[in-house]
MOPAC internal coordinates of N, CA, C and O (Angstrom, degrees):
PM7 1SCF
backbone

  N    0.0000 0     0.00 0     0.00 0    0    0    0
  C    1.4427 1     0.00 0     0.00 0    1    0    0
  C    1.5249 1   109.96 1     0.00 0    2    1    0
  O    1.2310 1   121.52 1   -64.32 1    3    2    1
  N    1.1292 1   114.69 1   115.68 1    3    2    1
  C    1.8037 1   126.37 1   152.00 1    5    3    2
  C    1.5464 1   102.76 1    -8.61 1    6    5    3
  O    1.2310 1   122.46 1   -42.72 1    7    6    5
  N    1.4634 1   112.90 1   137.28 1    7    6    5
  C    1.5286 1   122.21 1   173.15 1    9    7    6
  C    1.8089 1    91.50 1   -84.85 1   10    9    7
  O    1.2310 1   127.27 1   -17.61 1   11   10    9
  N    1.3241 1   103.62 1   162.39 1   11   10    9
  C    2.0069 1   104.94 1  -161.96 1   13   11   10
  C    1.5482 1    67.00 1   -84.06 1   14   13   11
  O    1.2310 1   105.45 1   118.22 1   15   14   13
  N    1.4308 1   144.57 1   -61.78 1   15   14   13
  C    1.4774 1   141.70 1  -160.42 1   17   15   14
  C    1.8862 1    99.76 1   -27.92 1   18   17   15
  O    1.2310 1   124.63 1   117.25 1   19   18   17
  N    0.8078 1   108.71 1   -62.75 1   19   18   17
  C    2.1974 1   122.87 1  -172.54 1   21   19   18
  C    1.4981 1    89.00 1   -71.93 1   22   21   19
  O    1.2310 1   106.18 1   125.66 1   23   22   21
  N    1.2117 1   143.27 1   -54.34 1   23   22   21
  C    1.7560 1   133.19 1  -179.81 1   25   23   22
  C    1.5328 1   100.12 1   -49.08 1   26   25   23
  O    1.2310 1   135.04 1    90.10 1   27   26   25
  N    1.2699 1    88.51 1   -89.90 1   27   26   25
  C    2.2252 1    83.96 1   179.46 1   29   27   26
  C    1.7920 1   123.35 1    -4.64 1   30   29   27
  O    1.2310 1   134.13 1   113.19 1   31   30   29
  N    1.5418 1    90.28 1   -66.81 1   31   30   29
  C    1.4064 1   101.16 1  -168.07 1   33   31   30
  C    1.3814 1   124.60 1   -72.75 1   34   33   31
  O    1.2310 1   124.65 1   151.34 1   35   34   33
  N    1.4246 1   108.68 1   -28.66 1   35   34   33
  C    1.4246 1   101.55 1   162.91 1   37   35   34
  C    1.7748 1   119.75 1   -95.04 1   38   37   35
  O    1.2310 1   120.57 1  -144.43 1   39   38   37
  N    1.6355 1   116.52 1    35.57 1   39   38   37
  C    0.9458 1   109.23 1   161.00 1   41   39   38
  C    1.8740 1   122.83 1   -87.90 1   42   41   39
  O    1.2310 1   110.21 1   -23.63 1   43   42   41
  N    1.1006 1   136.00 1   156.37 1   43   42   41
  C    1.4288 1   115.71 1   167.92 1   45   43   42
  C    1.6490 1   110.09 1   -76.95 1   46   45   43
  O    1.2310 1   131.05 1   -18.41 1   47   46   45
  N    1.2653 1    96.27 1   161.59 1   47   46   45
  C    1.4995 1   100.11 1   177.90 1   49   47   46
  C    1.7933 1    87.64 1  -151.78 1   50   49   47
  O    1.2310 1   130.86 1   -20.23 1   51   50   49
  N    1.4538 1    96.65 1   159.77 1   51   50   49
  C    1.5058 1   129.56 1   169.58 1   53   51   50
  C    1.8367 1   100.82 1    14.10 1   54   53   51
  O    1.2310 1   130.53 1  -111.80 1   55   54   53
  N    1.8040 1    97.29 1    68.20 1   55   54   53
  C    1.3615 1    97.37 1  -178.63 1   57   55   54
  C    1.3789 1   109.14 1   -98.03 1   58   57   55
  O    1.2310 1   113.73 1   175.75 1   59   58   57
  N    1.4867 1   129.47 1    -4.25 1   59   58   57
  C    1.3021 1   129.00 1   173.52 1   61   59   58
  C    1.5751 1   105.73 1    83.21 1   62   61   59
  O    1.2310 1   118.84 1    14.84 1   63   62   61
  N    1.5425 1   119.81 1  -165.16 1   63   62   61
  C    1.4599 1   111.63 1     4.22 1   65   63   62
  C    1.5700 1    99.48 1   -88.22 1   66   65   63
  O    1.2310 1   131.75 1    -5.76 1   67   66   65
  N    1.5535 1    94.92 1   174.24 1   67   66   65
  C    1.4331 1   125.59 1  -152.99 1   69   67   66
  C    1.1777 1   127.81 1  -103.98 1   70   69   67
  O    1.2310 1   106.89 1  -119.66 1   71   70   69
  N    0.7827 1   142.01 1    60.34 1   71   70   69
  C    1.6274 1   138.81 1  -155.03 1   73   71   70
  C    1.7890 1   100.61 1   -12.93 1   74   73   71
  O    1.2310 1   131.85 1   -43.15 1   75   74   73
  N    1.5860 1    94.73 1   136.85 1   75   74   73
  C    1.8593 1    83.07 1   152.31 1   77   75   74
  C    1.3612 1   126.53 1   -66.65 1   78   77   75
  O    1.2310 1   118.25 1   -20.97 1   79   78   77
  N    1.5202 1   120.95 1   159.03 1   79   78   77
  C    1.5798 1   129.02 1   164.53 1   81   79   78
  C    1.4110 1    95.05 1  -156.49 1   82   81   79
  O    1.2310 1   143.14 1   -56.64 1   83   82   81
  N    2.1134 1    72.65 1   123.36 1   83   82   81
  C    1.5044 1    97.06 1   162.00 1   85   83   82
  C    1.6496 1   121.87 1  -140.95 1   86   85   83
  O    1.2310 1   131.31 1   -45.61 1   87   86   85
  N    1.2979 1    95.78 1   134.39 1   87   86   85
  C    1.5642 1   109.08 1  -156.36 1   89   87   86
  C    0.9970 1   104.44 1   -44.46 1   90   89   87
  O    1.2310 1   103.83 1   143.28 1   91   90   89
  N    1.4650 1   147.39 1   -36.72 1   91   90   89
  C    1.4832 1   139.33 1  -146.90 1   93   91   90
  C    1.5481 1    81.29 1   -96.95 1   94   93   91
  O    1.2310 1    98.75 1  -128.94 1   95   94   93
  N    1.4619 1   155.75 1    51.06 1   95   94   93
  C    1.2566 1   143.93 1   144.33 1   97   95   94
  C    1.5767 1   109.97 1  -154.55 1   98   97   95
  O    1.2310 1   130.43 1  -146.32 1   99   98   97
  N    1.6742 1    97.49 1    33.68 1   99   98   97
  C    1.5063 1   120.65 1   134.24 1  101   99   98
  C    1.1221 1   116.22 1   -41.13 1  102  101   99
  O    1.2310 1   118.03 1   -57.86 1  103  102  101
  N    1.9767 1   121.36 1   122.14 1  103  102  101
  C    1.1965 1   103.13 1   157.39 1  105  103  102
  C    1.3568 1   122.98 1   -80.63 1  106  105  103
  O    1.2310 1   112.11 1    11.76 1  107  106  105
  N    1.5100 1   132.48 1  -168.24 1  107  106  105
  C    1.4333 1   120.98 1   147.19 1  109  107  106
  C    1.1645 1   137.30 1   -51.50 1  110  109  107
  O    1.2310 1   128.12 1   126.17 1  111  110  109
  N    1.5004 1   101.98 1   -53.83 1  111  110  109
  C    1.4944 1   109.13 1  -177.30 1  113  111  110
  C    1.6769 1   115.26 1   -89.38 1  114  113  111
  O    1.2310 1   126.46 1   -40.90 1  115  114  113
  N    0.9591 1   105.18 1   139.10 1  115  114  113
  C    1.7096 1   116.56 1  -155.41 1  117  115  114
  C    2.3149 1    81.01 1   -70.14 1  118  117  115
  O    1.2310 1   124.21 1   119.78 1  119  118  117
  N    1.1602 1   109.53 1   -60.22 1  119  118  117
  C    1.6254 1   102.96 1  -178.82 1  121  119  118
  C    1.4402 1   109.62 1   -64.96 1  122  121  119
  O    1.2310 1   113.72 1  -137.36 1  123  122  121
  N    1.2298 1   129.49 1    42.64 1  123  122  121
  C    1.3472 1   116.72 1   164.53 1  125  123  122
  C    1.4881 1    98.14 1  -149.23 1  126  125  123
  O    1.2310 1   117.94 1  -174.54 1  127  126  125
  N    1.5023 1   121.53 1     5.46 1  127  126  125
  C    1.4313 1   142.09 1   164.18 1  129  127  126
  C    1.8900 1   100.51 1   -75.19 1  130  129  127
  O    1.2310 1   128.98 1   124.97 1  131  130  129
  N    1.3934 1   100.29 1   -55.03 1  131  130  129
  C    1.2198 1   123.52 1  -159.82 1  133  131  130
  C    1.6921 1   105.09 1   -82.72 1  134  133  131
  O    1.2310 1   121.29 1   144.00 1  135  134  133
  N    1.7126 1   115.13 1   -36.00 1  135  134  133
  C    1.5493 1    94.69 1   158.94 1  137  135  134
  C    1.2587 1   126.92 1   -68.76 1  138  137  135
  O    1.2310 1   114.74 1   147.61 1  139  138  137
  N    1.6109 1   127.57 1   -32.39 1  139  138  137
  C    1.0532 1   139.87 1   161.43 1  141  139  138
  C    1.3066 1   103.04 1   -41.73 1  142  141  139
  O    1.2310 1    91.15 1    89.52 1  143  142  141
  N    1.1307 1   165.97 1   -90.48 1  143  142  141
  C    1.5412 1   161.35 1   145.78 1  145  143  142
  C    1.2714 1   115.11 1     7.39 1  146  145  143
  O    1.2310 1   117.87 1   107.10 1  147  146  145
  N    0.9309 1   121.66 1   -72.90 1  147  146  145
  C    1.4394 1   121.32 1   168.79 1  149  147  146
  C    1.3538 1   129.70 1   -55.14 1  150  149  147
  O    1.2310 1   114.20 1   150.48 1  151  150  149
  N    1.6899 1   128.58 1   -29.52 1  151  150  149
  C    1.3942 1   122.94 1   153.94 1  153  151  150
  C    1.5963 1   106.54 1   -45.87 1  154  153  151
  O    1.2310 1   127.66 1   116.47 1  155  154  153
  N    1.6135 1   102.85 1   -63.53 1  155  154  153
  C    1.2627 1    93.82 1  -168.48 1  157  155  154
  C    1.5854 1   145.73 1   -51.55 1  158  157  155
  O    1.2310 1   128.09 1   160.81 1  159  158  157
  N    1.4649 1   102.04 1   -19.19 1  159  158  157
  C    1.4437 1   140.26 1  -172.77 1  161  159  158
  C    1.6963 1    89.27 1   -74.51 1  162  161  159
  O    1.2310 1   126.26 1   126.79 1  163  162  161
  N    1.6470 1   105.58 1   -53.21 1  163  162  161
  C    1.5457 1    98.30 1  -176.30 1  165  163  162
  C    1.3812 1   104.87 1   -54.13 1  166  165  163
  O    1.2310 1   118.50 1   108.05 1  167  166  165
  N    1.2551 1   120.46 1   -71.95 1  167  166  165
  C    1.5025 1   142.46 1  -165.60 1  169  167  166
  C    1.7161 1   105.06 1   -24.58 1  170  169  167
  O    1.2310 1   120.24 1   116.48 1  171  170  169
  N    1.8922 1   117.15 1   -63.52 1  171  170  169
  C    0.7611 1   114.09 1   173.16 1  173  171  170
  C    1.5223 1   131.01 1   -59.22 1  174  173  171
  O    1.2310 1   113.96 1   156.67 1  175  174  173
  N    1.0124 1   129.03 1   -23.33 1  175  174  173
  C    1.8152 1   147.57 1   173.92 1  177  175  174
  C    1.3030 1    95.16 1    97.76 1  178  177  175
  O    1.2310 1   122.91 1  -108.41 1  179  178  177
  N    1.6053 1   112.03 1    71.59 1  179  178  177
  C    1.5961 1   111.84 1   170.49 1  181  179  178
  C    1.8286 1    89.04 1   -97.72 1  182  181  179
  O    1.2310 1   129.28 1   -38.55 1  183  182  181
  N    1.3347 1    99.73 1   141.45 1  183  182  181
  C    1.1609 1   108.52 1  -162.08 1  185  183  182
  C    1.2309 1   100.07 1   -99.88 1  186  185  183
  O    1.2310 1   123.02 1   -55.22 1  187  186  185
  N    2.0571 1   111.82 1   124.78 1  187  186  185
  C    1.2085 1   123.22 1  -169.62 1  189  187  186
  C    1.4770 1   121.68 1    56.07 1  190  189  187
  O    1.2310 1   116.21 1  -130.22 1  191  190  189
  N    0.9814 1   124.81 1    49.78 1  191  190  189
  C    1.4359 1   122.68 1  -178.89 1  193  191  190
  C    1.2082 1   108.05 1   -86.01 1  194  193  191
  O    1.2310 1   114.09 1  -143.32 1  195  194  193
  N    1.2042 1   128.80 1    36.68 1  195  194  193
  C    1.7616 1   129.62 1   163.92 1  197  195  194
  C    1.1194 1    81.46 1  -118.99 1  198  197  195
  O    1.2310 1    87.05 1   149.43 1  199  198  197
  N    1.5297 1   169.78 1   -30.57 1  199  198  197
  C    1.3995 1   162.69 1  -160.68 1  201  199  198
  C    1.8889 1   102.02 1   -69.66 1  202  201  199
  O    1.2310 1   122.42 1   -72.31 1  203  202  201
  N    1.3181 1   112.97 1   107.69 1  203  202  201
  C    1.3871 1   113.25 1   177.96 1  205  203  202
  C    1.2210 1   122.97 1  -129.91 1  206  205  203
  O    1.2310 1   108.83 1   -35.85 1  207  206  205
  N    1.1766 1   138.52 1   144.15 1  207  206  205
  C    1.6846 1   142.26 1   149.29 1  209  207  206
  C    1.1707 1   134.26 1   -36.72 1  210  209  207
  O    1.2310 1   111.49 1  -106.52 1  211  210  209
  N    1.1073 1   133.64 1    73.48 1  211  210  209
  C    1.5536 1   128.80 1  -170.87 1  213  211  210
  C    1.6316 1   100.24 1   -90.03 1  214  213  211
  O    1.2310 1   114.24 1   -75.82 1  215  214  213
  N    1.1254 1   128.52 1   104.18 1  215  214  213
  C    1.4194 1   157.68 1   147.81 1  217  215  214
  C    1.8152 1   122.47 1   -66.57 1  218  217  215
  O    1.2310 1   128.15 1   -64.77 1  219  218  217
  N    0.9833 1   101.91 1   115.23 1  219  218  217
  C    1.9092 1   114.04 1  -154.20 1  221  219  218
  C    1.5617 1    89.54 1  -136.12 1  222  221  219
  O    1.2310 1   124.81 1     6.18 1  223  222  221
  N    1.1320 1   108.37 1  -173.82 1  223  222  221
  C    1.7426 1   127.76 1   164.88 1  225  223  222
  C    1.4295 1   108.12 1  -131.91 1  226  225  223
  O    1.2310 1   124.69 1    -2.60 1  227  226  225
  N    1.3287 1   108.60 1   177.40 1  227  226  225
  C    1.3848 1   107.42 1  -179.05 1  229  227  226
  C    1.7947 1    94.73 1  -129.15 1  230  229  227
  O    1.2310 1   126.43 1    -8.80 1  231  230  229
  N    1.5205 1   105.25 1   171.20 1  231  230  229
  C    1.5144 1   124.43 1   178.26 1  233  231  230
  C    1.7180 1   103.71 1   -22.62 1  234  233  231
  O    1.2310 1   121.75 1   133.41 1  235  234  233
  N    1.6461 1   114.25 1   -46.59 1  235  234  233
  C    1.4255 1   101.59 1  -168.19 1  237  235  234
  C    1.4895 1   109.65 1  -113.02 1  238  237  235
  O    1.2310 1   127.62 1  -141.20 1  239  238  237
  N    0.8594 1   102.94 1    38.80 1  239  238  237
  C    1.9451 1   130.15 1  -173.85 1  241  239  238
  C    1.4677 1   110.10 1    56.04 1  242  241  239
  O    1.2310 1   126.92 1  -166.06 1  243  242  241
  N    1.0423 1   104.30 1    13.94 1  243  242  241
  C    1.8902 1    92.45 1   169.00 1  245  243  242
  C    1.2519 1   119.78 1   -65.33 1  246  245  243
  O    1.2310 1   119.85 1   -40.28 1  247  246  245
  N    1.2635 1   117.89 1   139.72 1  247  246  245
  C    1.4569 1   125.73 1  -166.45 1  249  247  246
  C    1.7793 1   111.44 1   -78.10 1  250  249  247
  O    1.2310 1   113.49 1   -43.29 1  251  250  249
  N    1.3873 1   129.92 1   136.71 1  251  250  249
  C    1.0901 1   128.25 1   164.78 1  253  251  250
  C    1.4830 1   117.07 1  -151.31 1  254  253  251
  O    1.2310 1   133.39 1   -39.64 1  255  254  253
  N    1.2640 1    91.72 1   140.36 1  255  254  253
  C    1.6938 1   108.99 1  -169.60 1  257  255  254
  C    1.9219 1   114.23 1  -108.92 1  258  257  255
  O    1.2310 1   134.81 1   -29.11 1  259  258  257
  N    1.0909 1    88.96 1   150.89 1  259  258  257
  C    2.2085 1    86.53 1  -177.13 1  261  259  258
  C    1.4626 1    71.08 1  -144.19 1  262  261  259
  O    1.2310 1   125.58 1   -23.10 1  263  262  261
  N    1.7284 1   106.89 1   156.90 1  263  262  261
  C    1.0968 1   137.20 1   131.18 1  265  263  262
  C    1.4127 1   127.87 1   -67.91 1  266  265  263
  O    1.2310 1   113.74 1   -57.89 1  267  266  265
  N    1.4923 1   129.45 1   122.11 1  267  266  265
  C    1.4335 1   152.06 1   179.27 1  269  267  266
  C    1.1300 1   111.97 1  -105.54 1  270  269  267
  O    1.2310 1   117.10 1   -10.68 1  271  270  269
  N    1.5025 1   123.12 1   169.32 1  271  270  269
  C    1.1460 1   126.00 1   158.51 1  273  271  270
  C    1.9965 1    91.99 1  -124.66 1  274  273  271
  O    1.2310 1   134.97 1   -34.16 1  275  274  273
  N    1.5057 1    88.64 1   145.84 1  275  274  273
  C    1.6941 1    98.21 1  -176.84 1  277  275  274
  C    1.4612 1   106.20 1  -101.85 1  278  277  275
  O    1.2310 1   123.78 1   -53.45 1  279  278  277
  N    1.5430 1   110.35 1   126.55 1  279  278  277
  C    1.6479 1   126.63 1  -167.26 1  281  279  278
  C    1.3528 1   113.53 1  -104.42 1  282  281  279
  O    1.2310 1   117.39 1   174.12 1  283  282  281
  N    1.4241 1   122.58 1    -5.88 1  283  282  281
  C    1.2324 1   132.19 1   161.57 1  285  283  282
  C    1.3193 1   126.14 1   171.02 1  286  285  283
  O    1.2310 1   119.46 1   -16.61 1  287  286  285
  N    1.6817 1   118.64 1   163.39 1  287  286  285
  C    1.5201 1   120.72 1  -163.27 1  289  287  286
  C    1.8611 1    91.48 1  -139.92 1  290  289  287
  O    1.2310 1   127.67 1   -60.44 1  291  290  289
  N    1.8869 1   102.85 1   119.56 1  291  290  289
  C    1.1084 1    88.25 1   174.80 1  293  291  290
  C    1.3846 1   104.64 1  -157.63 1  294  293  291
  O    1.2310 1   112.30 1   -58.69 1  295  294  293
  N    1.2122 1   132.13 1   121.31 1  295  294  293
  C    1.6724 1   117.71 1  -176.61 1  297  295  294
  C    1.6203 1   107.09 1    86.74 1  298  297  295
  O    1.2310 1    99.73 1  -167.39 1  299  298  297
  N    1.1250 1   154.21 1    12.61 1  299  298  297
  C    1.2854 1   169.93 1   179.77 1  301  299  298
  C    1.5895 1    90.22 1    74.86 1  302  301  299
  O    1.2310 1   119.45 1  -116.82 1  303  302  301
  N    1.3508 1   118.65 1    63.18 1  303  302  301
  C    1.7768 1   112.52 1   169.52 1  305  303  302
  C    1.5704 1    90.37 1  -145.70 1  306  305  303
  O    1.2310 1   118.84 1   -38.44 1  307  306  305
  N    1.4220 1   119.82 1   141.56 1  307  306  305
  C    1.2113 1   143.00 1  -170.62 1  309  307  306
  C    1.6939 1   106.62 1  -122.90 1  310  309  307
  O    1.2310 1   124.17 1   -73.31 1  311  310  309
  N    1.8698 1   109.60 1   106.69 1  311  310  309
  C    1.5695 1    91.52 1  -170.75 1  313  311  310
  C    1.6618 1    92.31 1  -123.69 1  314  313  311
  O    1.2310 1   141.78 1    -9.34 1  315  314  313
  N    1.4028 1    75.31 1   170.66 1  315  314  313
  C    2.0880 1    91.03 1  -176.33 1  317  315  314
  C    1.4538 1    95.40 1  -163.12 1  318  317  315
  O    1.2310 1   135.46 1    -5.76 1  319  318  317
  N    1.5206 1    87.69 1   174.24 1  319  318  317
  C    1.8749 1    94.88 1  -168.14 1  321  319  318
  C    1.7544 1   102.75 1   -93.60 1  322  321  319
  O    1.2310 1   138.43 1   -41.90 1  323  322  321
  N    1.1684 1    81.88 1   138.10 1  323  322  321
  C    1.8948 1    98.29 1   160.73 1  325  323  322
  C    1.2120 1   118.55 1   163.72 1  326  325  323
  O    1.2310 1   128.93 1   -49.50 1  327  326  325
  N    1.3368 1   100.40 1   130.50 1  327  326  325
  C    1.5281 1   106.21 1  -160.97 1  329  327  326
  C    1.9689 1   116.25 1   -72.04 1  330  329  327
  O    1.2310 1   134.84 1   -36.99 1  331  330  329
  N    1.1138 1    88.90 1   143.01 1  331  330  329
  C    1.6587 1   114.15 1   163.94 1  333  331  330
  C    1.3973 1   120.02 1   -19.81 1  334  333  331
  O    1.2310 1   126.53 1   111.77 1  335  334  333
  N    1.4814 1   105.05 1   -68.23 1  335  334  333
  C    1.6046 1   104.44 1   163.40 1  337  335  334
  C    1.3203 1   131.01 1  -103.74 1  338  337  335
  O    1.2310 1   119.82 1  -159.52 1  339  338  337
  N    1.6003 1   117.95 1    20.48 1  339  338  337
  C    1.5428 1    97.47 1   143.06 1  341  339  338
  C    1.0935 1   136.42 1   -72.57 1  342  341  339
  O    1.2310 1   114.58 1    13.99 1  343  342  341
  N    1.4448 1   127.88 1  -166.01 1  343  342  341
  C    1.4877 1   127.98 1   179.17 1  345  343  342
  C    1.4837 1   105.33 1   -63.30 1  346  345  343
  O    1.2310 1   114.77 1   112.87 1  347  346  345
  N    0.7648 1   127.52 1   -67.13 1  347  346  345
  C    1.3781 1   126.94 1   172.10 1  349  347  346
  C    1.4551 1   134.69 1   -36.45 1  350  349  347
  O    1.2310 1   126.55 1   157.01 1  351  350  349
  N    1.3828 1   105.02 1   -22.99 1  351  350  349
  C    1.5829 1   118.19 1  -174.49 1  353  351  350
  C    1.6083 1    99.78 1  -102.53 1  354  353  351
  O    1.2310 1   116.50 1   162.61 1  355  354  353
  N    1.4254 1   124.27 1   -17.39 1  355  354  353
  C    1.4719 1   153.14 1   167.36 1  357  355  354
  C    1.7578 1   112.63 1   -59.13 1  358  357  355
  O    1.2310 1   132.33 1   132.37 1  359  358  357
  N    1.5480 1    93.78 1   -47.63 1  359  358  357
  C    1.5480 1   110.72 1  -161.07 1  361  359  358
  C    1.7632 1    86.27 1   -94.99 1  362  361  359
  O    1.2310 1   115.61 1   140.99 1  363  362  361
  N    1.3230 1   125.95 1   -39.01 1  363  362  361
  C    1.7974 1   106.74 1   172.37 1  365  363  362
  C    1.2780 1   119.41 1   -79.83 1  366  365  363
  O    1.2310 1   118.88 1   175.18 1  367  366  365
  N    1.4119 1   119.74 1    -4.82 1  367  366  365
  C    1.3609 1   122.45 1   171.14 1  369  367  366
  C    1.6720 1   109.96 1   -72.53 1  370  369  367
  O    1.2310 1   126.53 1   128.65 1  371  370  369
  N    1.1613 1   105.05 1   -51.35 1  371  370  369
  C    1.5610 1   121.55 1   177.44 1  373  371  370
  C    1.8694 1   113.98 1   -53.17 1  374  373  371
  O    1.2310 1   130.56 1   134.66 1  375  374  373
  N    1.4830 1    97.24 1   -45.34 1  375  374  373
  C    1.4052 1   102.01 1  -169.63 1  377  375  374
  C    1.3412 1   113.94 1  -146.06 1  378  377  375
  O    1.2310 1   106.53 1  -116.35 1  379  378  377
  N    1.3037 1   142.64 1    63.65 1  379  378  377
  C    1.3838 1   149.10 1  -135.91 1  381  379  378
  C    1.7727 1   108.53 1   -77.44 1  382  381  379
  O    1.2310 1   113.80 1  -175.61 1  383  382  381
  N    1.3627 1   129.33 1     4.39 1  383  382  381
  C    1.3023 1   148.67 1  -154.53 1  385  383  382
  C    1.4798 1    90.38 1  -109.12 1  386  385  383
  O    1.2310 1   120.28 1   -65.67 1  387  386  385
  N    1.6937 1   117.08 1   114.33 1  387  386  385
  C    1.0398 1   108.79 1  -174.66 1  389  387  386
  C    1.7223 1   119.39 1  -164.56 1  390  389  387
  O    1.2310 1   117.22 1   -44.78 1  391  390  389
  N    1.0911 1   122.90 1   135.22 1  391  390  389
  C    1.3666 1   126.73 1  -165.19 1  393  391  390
  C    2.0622 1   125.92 1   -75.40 1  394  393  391
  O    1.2310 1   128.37 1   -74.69 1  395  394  393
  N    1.2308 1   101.48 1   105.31 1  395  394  393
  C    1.6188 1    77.88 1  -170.96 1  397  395  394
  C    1.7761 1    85.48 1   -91.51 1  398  397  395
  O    1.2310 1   124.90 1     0.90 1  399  398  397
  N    1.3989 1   108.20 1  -179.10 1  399  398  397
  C    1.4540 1   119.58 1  -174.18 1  401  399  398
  C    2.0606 1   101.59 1  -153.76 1  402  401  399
  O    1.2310 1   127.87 1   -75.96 1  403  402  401
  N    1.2828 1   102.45 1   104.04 1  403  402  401
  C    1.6743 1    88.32 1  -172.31 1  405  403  402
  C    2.1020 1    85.78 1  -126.76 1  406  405  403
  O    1.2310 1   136.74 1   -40.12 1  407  406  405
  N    1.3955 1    85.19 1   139.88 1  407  406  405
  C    1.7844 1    99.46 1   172.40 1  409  407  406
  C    1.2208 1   117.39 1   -39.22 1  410  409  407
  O    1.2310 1   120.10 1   180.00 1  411  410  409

């Protein structure tokens, strides 16, 4: 069996191509930057591009991340499902400052 070290490396990663970006056609609003991205992500057949990282902390700041799926972008607020009283709905109650991460 392949060492995972030689798997990794001969996988491709972030081979493009890439859309251009150029700053001066920044929008204002950071969620209308980010739908703009995400059409395009559709357009090209980026696969699942509503699938995201939501990255939180917990009570003693340790960092923890779940995979989501994102259900909508509107007003610079980004929502997805998860309930209130799980850990997660626990850990944004506590600390509502929080990292999404999408491909």
């Amino acid at each position: 069996m392949k060492q995972t070290k030689k798997i990794l490396r001969d996988l491709k990663s972030l081979t493009g191509p890439f859309p251009e970006f150029h700053t001066e056609d920044i929008p204002e609003s950071p969620s209308d930057l980010f739908t703009n991205w995400l059409i395009t992500a559709i357009e090209k057949g980026v696969h699942e591009p509503h699938a995201m990282t939501l990255s939180t902390v917990d009570e003693k700041g340790a960092p923890d991340a779940r995979i989501l799926i994102l259900k909508d972008v509107a007003n610079n607020k980004w929502y997805f499902a998860s309930s209130t009283i799980s850990k997660k709905g626990e850990q944004l109650r506590i600390n509502p400052k929080v990292a999404l991460t999408f491909y």
